[in-house]
N, C-alpha and C positions, 0 to 999 in steps of 0.2 A: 424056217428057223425054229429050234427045238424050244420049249419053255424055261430050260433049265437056259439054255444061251441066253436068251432074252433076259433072265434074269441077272446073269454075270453084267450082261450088255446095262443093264440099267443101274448094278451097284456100285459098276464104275465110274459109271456118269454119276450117280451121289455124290461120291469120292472125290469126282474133280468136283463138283458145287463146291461140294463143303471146303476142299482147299482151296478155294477158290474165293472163299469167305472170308476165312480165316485168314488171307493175304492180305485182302481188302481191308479188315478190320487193324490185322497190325501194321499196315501202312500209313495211319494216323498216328503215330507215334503216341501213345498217351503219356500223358506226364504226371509229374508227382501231385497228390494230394496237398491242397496247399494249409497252412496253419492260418485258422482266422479267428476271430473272436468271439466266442462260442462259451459259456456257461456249460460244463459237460453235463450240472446235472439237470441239462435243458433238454437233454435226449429223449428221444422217441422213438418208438420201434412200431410197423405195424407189416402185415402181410397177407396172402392168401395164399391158402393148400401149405402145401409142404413149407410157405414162407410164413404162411399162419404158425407151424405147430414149430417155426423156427423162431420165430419174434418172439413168442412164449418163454422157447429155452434162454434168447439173448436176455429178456426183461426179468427171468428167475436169476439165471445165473450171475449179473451184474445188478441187480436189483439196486443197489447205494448208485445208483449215476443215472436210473433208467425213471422218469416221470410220466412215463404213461405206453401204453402198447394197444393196438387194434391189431384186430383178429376176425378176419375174415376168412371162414370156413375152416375150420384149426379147432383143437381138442389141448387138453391139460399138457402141463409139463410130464417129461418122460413118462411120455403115454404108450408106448412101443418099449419099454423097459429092455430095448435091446434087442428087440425080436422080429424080424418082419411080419412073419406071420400074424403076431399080435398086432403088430401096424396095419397092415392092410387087410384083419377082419375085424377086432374088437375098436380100433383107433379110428377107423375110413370103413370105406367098401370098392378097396381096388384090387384086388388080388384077381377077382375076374370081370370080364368085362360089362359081364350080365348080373353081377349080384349075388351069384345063388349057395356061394359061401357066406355072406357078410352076416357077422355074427354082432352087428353093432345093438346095441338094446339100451334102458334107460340107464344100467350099471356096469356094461363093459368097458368099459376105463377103469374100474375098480378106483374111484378117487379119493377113500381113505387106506389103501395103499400107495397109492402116488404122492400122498400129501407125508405119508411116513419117510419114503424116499426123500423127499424135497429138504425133509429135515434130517434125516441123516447125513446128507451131501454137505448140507451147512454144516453139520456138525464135525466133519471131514477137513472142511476148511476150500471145497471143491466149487462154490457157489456162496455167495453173499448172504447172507443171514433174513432168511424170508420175512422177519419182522418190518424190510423196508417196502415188503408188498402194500404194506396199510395205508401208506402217504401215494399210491398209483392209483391213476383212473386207467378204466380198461372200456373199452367199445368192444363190442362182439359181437358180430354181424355173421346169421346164417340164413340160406333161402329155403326156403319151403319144397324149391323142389330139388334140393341139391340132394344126386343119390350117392355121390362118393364120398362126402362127408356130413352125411346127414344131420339133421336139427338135432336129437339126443347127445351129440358129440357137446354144441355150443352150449346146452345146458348142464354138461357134466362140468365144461370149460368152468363157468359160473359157480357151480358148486365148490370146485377146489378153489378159488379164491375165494372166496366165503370163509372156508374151512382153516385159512389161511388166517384171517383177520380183514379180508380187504372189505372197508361198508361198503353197503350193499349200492348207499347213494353214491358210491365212486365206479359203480358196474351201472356200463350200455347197455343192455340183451337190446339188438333190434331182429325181428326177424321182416325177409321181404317174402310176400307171397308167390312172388313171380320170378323169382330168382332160381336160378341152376348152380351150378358150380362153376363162381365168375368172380371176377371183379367186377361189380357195379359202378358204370360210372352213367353221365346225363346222356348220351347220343354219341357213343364209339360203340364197336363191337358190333358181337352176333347178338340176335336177340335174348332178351334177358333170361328166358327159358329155356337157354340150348348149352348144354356143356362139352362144348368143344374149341381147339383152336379160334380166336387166338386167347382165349379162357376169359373176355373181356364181352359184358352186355349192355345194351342200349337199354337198361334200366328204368331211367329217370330220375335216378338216383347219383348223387355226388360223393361216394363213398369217401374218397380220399378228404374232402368239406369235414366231410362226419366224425373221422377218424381223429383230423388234425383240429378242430372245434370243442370234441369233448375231453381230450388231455389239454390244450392249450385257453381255453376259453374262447367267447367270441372273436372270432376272424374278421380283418376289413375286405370288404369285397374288393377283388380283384378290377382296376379299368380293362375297358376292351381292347383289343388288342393281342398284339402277341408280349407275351413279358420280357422284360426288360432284361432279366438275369441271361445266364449261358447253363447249356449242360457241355460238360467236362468232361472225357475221357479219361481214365488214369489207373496206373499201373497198379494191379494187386499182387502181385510177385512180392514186394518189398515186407508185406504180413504175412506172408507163409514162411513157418520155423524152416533154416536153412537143409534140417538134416530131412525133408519132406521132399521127395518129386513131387513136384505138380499137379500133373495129372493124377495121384493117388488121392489128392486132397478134395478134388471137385469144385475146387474154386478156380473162376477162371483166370486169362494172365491178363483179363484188363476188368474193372469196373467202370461205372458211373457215378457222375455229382450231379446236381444245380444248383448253381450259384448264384442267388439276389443279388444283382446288382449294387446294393447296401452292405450286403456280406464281404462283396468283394473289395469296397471301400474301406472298411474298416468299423464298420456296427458292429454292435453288438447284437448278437444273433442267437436263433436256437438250431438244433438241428434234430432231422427226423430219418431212421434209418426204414427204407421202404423195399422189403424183401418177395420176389416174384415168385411164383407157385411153380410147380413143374411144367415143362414145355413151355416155356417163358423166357428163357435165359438167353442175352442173345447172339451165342452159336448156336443155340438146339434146331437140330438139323430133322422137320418130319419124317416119319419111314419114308412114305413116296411122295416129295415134294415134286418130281417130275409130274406124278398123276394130279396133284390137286393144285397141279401152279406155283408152288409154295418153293422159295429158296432155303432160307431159315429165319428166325424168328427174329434177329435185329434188334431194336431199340423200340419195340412195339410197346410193350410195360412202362419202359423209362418215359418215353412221350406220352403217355394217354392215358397213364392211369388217372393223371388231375392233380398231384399231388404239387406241380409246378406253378401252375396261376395263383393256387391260394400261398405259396411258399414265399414266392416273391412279393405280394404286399405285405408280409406278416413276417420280414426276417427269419425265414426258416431254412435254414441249407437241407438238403435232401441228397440219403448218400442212397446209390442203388448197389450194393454190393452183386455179383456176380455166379453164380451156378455155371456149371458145366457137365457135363454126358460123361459118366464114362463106360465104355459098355461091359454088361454080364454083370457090372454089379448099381449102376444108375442110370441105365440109358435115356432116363427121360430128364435129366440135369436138375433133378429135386434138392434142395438143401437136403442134410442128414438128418432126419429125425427118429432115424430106428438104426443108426450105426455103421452105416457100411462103409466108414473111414477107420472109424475102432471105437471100443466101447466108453473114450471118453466124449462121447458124438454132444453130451448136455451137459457137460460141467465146465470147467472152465481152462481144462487142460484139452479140450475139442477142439483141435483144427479147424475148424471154420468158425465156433465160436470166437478163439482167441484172435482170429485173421480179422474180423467186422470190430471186436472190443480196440486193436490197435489202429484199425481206420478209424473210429472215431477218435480213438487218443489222439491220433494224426491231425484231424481238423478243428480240435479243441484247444490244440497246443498254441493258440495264438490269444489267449484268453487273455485283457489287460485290466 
């Protein structure tokens, strides 16, 4: 059998996995996002990778409703000013697999340009008026050995809000020595030093703790157990502007929740929007999941990043909004943060922005 066969032979068999998924997954019927009692300006945004340098955009652009954001391995607001290229050399170091473009240094973000931007857009009417940066606490969490979004990134991060007005005593910098390009959590994942699939490390570190501690204050620890809330499937069709396909948008047709238990009662609650990094989302389908075992990525983020145990003793709903692949121009289902929806990718007329600002409008609207 020729090479070029074998390969047809096995992109087929992809092709049925992946619908094969995709069946399975809308076979659960998801349901609507429900309205609970939620203070909107109790919101929280945190992420990693492409969901770092997306929680930035959601916590600039809506800044009047947003109290706090974590940013794990993420760089400044429109840090890509629209450009891949600038994305993936001066913002990250992905454009090759080896580095040997990456032009990241202690001032490639340029962030008294991005901080002009940021007010220009307010001045537009495109973005909420940066002055509410000042009343935000911000975590910023990068590893030491993380080579795709290197450490110069999270202290350019720091700068621009600084530059911003935000004090200094409402800025995290943590950095972890043994850290890759991950989520850190206490005992899931690859080891903390490897940046690959499923982009989650055995740490020893509680990131989501860390995250959800320094916007909200001390946290009650969680009993043992498994928690008491539910996660929720649910329909993100209903936020995408009608006159959009779908698939152009990169958002996909279903999201996630979880819902405390107390939430679902009728507390009063806060909630925290937790946004996953690229090859995280879960349709995203590996090049060759046949060769490494691998189906697709599932609900891997949603369950383990940690964000659940502490959510549920401390009335926190937790919304996971959704990414999806599309290929030749997002094959790895990154949130936008260099545009490849259209150039309103960070303000507040952005497709995926306005789709996560109306899910939370959605679970805030039960506010008594």
């Amino acid at each position: 059998m020729s090479h070029s066969v074998r390969h047809l032979i096995r992109l087929f068999l992809l092709l049925a996995c992946y619908s094969a998924t995709l069946a399975a997954a809308q076979a659960g019927k998801p349901e609507p996002l429900p309205p609970l009692n939620i203070d909107i300006r109790e919101t929280s945004v945190s992420g990693l990778s492409s969901g770092a340098f997306m929680s930035v955009q959601f916590q600039v652009a809506y800044s009047s409703i947003v109290k706090g954001a974590g940013i794990i391995a993420g760089g400044p607001y429109y840090c890509s000013q629209g450009g891949a290229l600038r994305a993936t050399t001066q913002c990250s170091c992905t454009l090759d697999p080896i580095h040997y473009l990456c032009g990241v240094s202690r001032s490639s973000t340029d962030v008294p340009e991005l901080v002009s931007h940021t007010r220009e857009f307010a001045a537009k009417g495109l973005i909420d008026d940066p002055v509410n940066l000042a009343r935000q606490r911000v975590f910023i969490l990068a590893g030491d050995k993380d080579q795709t979004v290197p450490t110069p990134i999270a202290e350019q991060l720091s700068d621009y809000y600084l530059r911003l007005a935000v004090p200094a005593v409402n800025i995290s910098p943590v950095r972890l020595s043994n850290a890759a390009h991950t989520m850190p959590t206490v005992d899931y994942g690859k080891d903390c030093g490897v940046s690959e699939s499923p982009y989650m490390g055995k740490c020893g570190y509680d990131a989501a703790k860390e995250v959800l501690s320094w916007i909200y204050g001390p946290l009650k620890t969680p009993p043992p157990g498994k928690p008491a809330g539910r996660f929720m499937q649910f329909d993100q069709k209903p936020y995408l502007p009608k006159n959009r396909f779908s698939w152009s948008t990169g958002i996909d047709s279903s999201g996630w929740a979880y819902i405390p238990e107390s939430c679902a009662k009728g507390e009063a609650c806060r909630l925290h929007v937790a946004l996953h990094g690229c090859r995280q989302g879960q349709n995203y389908l590996p090049l060759w999941p046949l060769q490494r075992g691998e189906l697709y990525y599932g609900t891997t983020f949603v369950r383990n990043a940690g964000y659940d145990r502490w959510a549920e003793s401390n009335n926190i709903v937790v919304l996971y909004p959704q990414a999806v692949s599309i290929p030749g121009k997002n094959p790895n289902g990154c949130w936008d943060w260099w545009g490849y929806t259209d150039e309103n990718f960070a303000n507040n007329k952005g497709v995926q922005l306005s789709a996560i600002r109306a899910m939370v409008g959605q679970l805030t609207s039960g506010r008594r």
